[in-house]
Steps between C-alpha positions, in 0.01 A plus 500: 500500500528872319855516284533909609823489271749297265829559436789254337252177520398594868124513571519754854197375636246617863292261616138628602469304823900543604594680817637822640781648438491570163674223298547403133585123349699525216443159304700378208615126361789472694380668848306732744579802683349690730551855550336686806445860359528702836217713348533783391854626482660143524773384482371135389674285711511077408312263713568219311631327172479184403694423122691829493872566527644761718516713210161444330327601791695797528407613148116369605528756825607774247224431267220527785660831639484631122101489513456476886251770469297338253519154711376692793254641352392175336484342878281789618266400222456151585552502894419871591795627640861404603 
């Protein structure tokens, strides 16, 4: 499972054999997220938390928009295209 970024103890991770649409799981001790990036101009939108608050996960869904190019392009890498 490729960690494509890190940010305040988050690993944002895309699984090789995952499924369309593009997606991100954002792993960290206390829960997972998972973002679908709507490829390439977003927004990411939330299709499910498990750990988070209501808050946290809106600070995770800023996070992902901040490098939603680079996550994009990180998907295309492993999968191809969106």
């Amino acid at each position: 499972m490729p960690t494509v970024h890190r940010f305040d103890g988050l690993r944002v991770v895309i699984y090789p054999n995952d499924h369309r649409p593009a997606h991100v799981h954002l792993k960290g001790a206390d829960g997972e997220a998972v973002f679908v990036l709507n490829c390439p101009d977003g927004p990411p939108e939330l299709r499910e938390s498990f750990g988070f608050n209501r808050s946290e996960v809106g600070r995770l869904k800023e996070a992902v928009a901040a490098v939603l190019g680079t996550l994009c392009e990180e998907w295309s890498k492993i999968h191809g295209r969106y």
